[in-house]
C-alpha positions in Angstrom: 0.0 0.0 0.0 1.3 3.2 -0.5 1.0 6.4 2.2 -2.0 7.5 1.0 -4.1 4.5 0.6 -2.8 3.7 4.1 -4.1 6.6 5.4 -7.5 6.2 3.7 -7.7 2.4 5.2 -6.7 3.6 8.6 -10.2 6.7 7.8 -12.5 3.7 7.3 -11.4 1.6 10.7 -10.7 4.5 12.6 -12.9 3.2 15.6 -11.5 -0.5 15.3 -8.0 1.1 15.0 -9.2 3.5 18.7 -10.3 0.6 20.2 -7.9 -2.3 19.5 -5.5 0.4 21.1 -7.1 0.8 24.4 -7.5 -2.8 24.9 -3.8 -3.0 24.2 -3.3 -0.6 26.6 -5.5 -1.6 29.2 -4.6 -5.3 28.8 -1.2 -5.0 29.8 -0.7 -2.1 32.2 1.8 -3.3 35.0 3.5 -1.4 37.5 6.6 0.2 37.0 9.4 1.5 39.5 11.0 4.0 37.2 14.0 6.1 38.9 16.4 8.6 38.0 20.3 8.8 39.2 21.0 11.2 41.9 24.3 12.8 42.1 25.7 11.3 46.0 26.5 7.7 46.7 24.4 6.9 50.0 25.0 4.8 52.6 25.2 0.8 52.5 21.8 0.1 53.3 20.0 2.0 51.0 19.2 1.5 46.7 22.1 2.5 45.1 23.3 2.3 41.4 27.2 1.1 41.6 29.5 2.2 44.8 30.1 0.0 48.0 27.2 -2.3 48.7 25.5 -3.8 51.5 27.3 -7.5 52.4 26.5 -9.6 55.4 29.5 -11.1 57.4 28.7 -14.5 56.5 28.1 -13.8 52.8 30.8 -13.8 49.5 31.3 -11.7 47.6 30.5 -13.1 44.3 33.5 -14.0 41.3 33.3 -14.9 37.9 34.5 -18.4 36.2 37.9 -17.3 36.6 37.8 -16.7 40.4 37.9 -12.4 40.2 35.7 -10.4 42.0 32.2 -9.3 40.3 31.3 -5.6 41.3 28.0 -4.4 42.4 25.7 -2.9 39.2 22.5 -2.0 41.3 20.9 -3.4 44.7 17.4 -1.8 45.6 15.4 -1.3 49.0 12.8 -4.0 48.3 10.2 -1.5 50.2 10.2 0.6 47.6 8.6 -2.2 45.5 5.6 -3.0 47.7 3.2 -1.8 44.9 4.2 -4.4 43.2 2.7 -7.9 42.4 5.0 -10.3 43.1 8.0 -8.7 43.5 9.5 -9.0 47.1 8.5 -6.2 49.3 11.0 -6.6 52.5 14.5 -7.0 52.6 17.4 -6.3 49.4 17.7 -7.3 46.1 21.0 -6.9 44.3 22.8 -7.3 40.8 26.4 -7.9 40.3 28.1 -8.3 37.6 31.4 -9.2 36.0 34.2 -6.3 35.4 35.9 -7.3 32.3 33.9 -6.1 29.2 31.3 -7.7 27.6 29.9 -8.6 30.9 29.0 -12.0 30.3 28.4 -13.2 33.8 25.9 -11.8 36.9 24.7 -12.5 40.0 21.8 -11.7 41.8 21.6 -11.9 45.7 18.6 -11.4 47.5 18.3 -10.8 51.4 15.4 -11.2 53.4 16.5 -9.5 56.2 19.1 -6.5 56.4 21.6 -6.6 59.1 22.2 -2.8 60.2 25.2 -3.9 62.6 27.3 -4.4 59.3 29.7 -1.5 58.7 31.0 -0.1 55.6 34.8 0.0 56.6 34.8 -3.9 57.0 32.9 -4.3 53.8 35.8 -2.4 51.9 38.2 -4.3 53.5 37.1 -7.4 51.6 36.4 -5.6 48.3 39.8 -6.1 45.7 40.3 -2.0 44.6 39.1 -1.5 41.3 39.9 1.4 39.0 37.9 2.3 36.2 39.4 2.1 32.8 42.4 0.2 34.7 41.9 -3.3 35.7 38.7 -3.3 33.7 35.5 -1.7 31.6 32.5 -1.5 33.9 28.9 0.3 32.9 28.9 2.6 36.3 31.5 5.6 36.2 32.8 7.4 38.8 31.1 5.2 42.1 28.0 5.0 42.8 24.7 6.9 42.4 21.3 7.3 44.6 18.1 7.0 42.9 15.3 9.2 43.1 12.5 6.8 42.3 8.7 6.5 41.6 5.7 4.4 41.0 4.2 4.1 38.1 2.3 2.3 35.7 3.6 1.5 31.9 1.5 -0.3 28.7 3.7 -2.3 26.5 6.3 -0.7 24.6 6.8 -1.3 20.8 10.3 -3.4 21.2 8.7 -5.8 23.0 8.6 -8.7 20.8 4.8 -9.9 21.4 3.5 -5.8 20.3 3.0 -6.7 17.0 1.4 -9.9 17.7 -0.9 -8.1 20.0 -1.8 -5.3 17.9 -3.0 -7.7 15.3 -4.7 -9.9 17.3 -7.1 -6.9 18.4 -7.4 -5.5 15.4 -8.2 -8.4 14.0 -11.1 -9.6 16.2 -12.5 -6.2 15.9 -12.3 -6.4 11.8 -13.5 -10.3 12.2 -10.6 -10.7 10.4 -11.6 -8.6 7.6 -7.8 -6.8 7.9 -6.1 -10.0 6.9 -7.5 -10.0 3.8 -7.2 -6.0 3.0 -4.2 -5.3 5.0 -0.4 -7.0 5.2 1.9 -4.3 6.2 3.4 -3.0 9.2 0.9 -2.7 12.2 3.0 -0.1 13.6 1.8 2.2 10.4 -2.1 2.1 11.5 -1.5 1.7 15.5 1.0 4.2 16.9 2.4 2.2 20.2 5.6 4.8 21.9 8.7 3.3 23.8 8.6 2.4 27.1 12.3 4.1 28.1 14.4 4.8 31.2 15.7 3.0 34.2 13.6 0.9 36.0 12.3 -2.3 37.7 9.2 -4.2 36.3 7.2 -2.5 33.1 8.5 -3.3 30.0 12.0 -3.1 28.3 13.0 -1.4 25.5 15.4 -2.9 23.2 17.4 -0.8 20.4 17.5 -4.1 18.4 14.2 -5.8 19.1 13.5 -9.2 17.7 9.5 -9.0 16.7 6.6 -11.1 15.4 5.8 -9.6 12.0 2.6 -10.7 11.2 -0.8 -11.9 13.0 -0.2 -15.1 14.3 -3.0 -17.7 14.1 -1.7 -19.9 16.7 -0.5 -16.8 19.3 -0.8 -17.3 23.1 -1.2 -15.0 25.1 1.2 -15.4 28.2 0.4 -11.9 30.2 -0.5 -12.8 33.8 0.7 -15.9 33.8 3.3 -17.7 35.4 5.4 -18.5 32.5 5.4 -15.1 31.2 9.3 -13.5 31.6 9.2 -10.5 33.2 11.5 -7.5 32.8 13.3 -7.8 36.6 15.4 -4.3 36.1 16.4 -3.0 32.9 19.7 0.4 33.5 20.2 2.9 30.4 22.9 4.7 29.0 23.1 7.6 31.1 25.6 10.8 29.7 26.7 14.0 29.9 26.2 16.9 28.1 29.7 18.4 27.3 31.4 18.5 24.4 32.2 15.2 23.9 29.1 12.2 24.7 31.0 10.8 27.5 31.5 14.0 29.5 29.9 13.8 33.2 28.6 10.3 31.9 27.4 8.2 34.9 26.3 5.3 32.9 28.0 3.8 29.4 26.8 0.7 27.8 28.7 0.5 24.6 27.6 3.6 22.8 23.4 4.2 23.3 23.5 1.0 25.0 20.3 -0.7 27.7 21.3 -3.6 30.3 18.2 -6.4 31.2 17.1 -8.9 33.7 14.6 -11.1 33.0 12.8 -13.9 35.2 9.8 -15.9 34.6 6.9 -15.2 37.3 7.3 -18.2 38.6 10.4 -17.7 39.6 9.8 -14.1 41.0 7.4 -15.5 43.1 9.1 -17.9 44.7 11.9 -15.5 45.3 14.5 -18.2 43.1 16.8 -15.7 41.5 19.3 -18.0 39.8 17.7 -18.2 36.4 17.5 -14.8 35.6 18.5 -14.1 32.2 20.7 -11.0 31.6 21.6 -9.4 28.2 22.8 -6.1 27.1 22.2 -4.4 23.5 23.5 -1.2 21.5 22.4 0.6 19.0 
C-alpha cells in the first residue's frame, strides 16, 4: 500500500483502530518503579546504582568463572517495591556483575532480612580495589549513584517482541478478520504504540534491536499474567553527559546508546528463586 491509501484504510477503521489500542493498553498495564540517578553515593543500606554495597559477614562476595571479584551494578530497598505484584517487598535485592567487558556473567543476591550492625569499613576491607578504565570496563562511572524513584504504571512498549502480535490480534477480532485480507503491512503504520524508556524495575524493556513477530499469528498465546510469562526484573540505560564530547559527566555507558536487562519468569519471582535470571545487554 502506498502512504496515501494507508491513510485512507486507517479513515475507514478509525474506531477498530481507537479501540484495538485501548484494549492493548489496558490489557497489559503493569506497575513500573522507574528512577532517576542522583548525584551522591548513599550509605550501604539504602538503593544504590554502583558504589560500595551492602554484604552480610557470613556472605561472599561473588566472582566470575575465573575466580575475580564481580562488582556491584544496582541493589534496591525491596520497600520501595511493595506496589508491586509479586516482587518482594522486604529485605534487598542486588545485581552484580562481571568487570571485564562484555559482561558475560551476573549474580543476583537477595536478602530477606538487612543486618544494620554491618559496617562499611569492613565491607571495603574485603572488596579487591578497582579502578575504572584500569583493571577493567564496567557500565557505572565514577562510584555509585542514589536513585530518586517513583511508581508508576507503563503499557507495553513497541520493542517488546509480542506488540505486533498483540496489535494484530485486536485488530483483528474487531475487523472479524476482515484486515487480513485487506491489510499485510506494518501494524505499527495504522496503530502508533511509543517506547517504554528509562531505568527501571518491572514495566516493560526497551530494546534498540528488538526481535518482533511480523505478522498476526494464528496460533499466538497469550502469556500476560501468567506464570510463565518473563518479566523484565530491572532494565539500567545509558546515562551521559552533556559536554562537548558524549561521554562528559557520563554516569552510565553501555557501549555507545546501549540498555542492560534482567529477566525472570513469574514463577520464579514468586518464589523468590533468583538463579535463572537471564541478563543481556544491547546497543544501538
Amino acid at each position: 500500500m502506498t502512504e496515501e491509501e494507508i491513510l485512507e484504510y486507517a479513515e475507514k477503521i478509525k474506531e477498530e483502530i481507537a479501540e484495538a489500542k485501548k484494549m492493548f493498553e489496558e490489557d497489559t498495564k503493569i506497575p513500573a518503579l522507574n528512577f532517576k540517578l542522583t548525584e551522591n553515593e548513599p550509605d550501604i543500606f539504602t538503593s544504590k546504582i554502583g558504589g560500595t554495597p551492602y554484604l552480610p559477614n557470613n556472605i561472599e562476595i561473588p566472582t566470575d568463572k575465573y575466580g575475580k571479584q564481580m562488582k556491584l551494578l544496582a541493589q534496591f530497598d525491596c520497600t520501595l517495591l511493595s506496589g508491586m505484584p509479586d516482587y518482594p517487598h522486604v529485605g534487598m535485592l542486588q545485581f552484580w556483575l562481571s568487570v571485564n567487558y562484555p559482561w558475560r556473567e551476573h549474580k543476583i543476591l537477595y536478602y530477606k532480612s538487612i543486618d544494620r550492625t554491618v559496617k562499611e569499613e569492613d565491607i571495603l576491607s574485603r572488596i579487591t580495589p578497582f579502578v575504572q578504565g584500569e583493571t577493567g570496563a564496567f557500565p557505572v562511572i565514577n562510584g555509585g549513584y542514589g536513585i530518586d524513584a517513583k511508581l508508576t504504571e507503563e503499557s507495553m512498549g513497541n520493542s517488546d517482541k509480542r506488540c505486533k502480535a498483540l496489535l494484530w490480534y485486536y485488530l483483528a477480532e474487531l475487523t472479524y478478520g476482515k484486515i487480513l485480507d485487506e491489510y499485510d503491512d506494518d501494524i505499527f503504520e495504522l496503530i502508533e504504540v511509543d517506547f517504554t524508556v528509562g531505568h527501571k524495575l518491572g514495566g516493560y524493556s526497551e530494546d534498540p534491536q528488538p526481535i518482533d513477530r511480523l505478522s498476526y499469528d494464528l496460533d499466538f498465546t497469550v502469556d500476560l499474567g501468567t506464570d510463565e510469562e518473563v518479566l523484565l526484573l530491572f532494565q539500567l540505560e545509558y546515562d551521559h553527559g552533556f559536554g562537548k564530547n558524549w561521554s562528559d559527566n557520563a554516569k552510565i555507558i553501555i557501549g555507545d546508546c546501549g540498555v542492560m536487562h534482567f529477566f525472570i519468569k513469574r514463577k520464579d519471582l514468586k518464589a523468590l528463586d533468583f538463579d535463572k535470571v537471564c541478563f543481556n545487554w544491547s546497543c544501538s
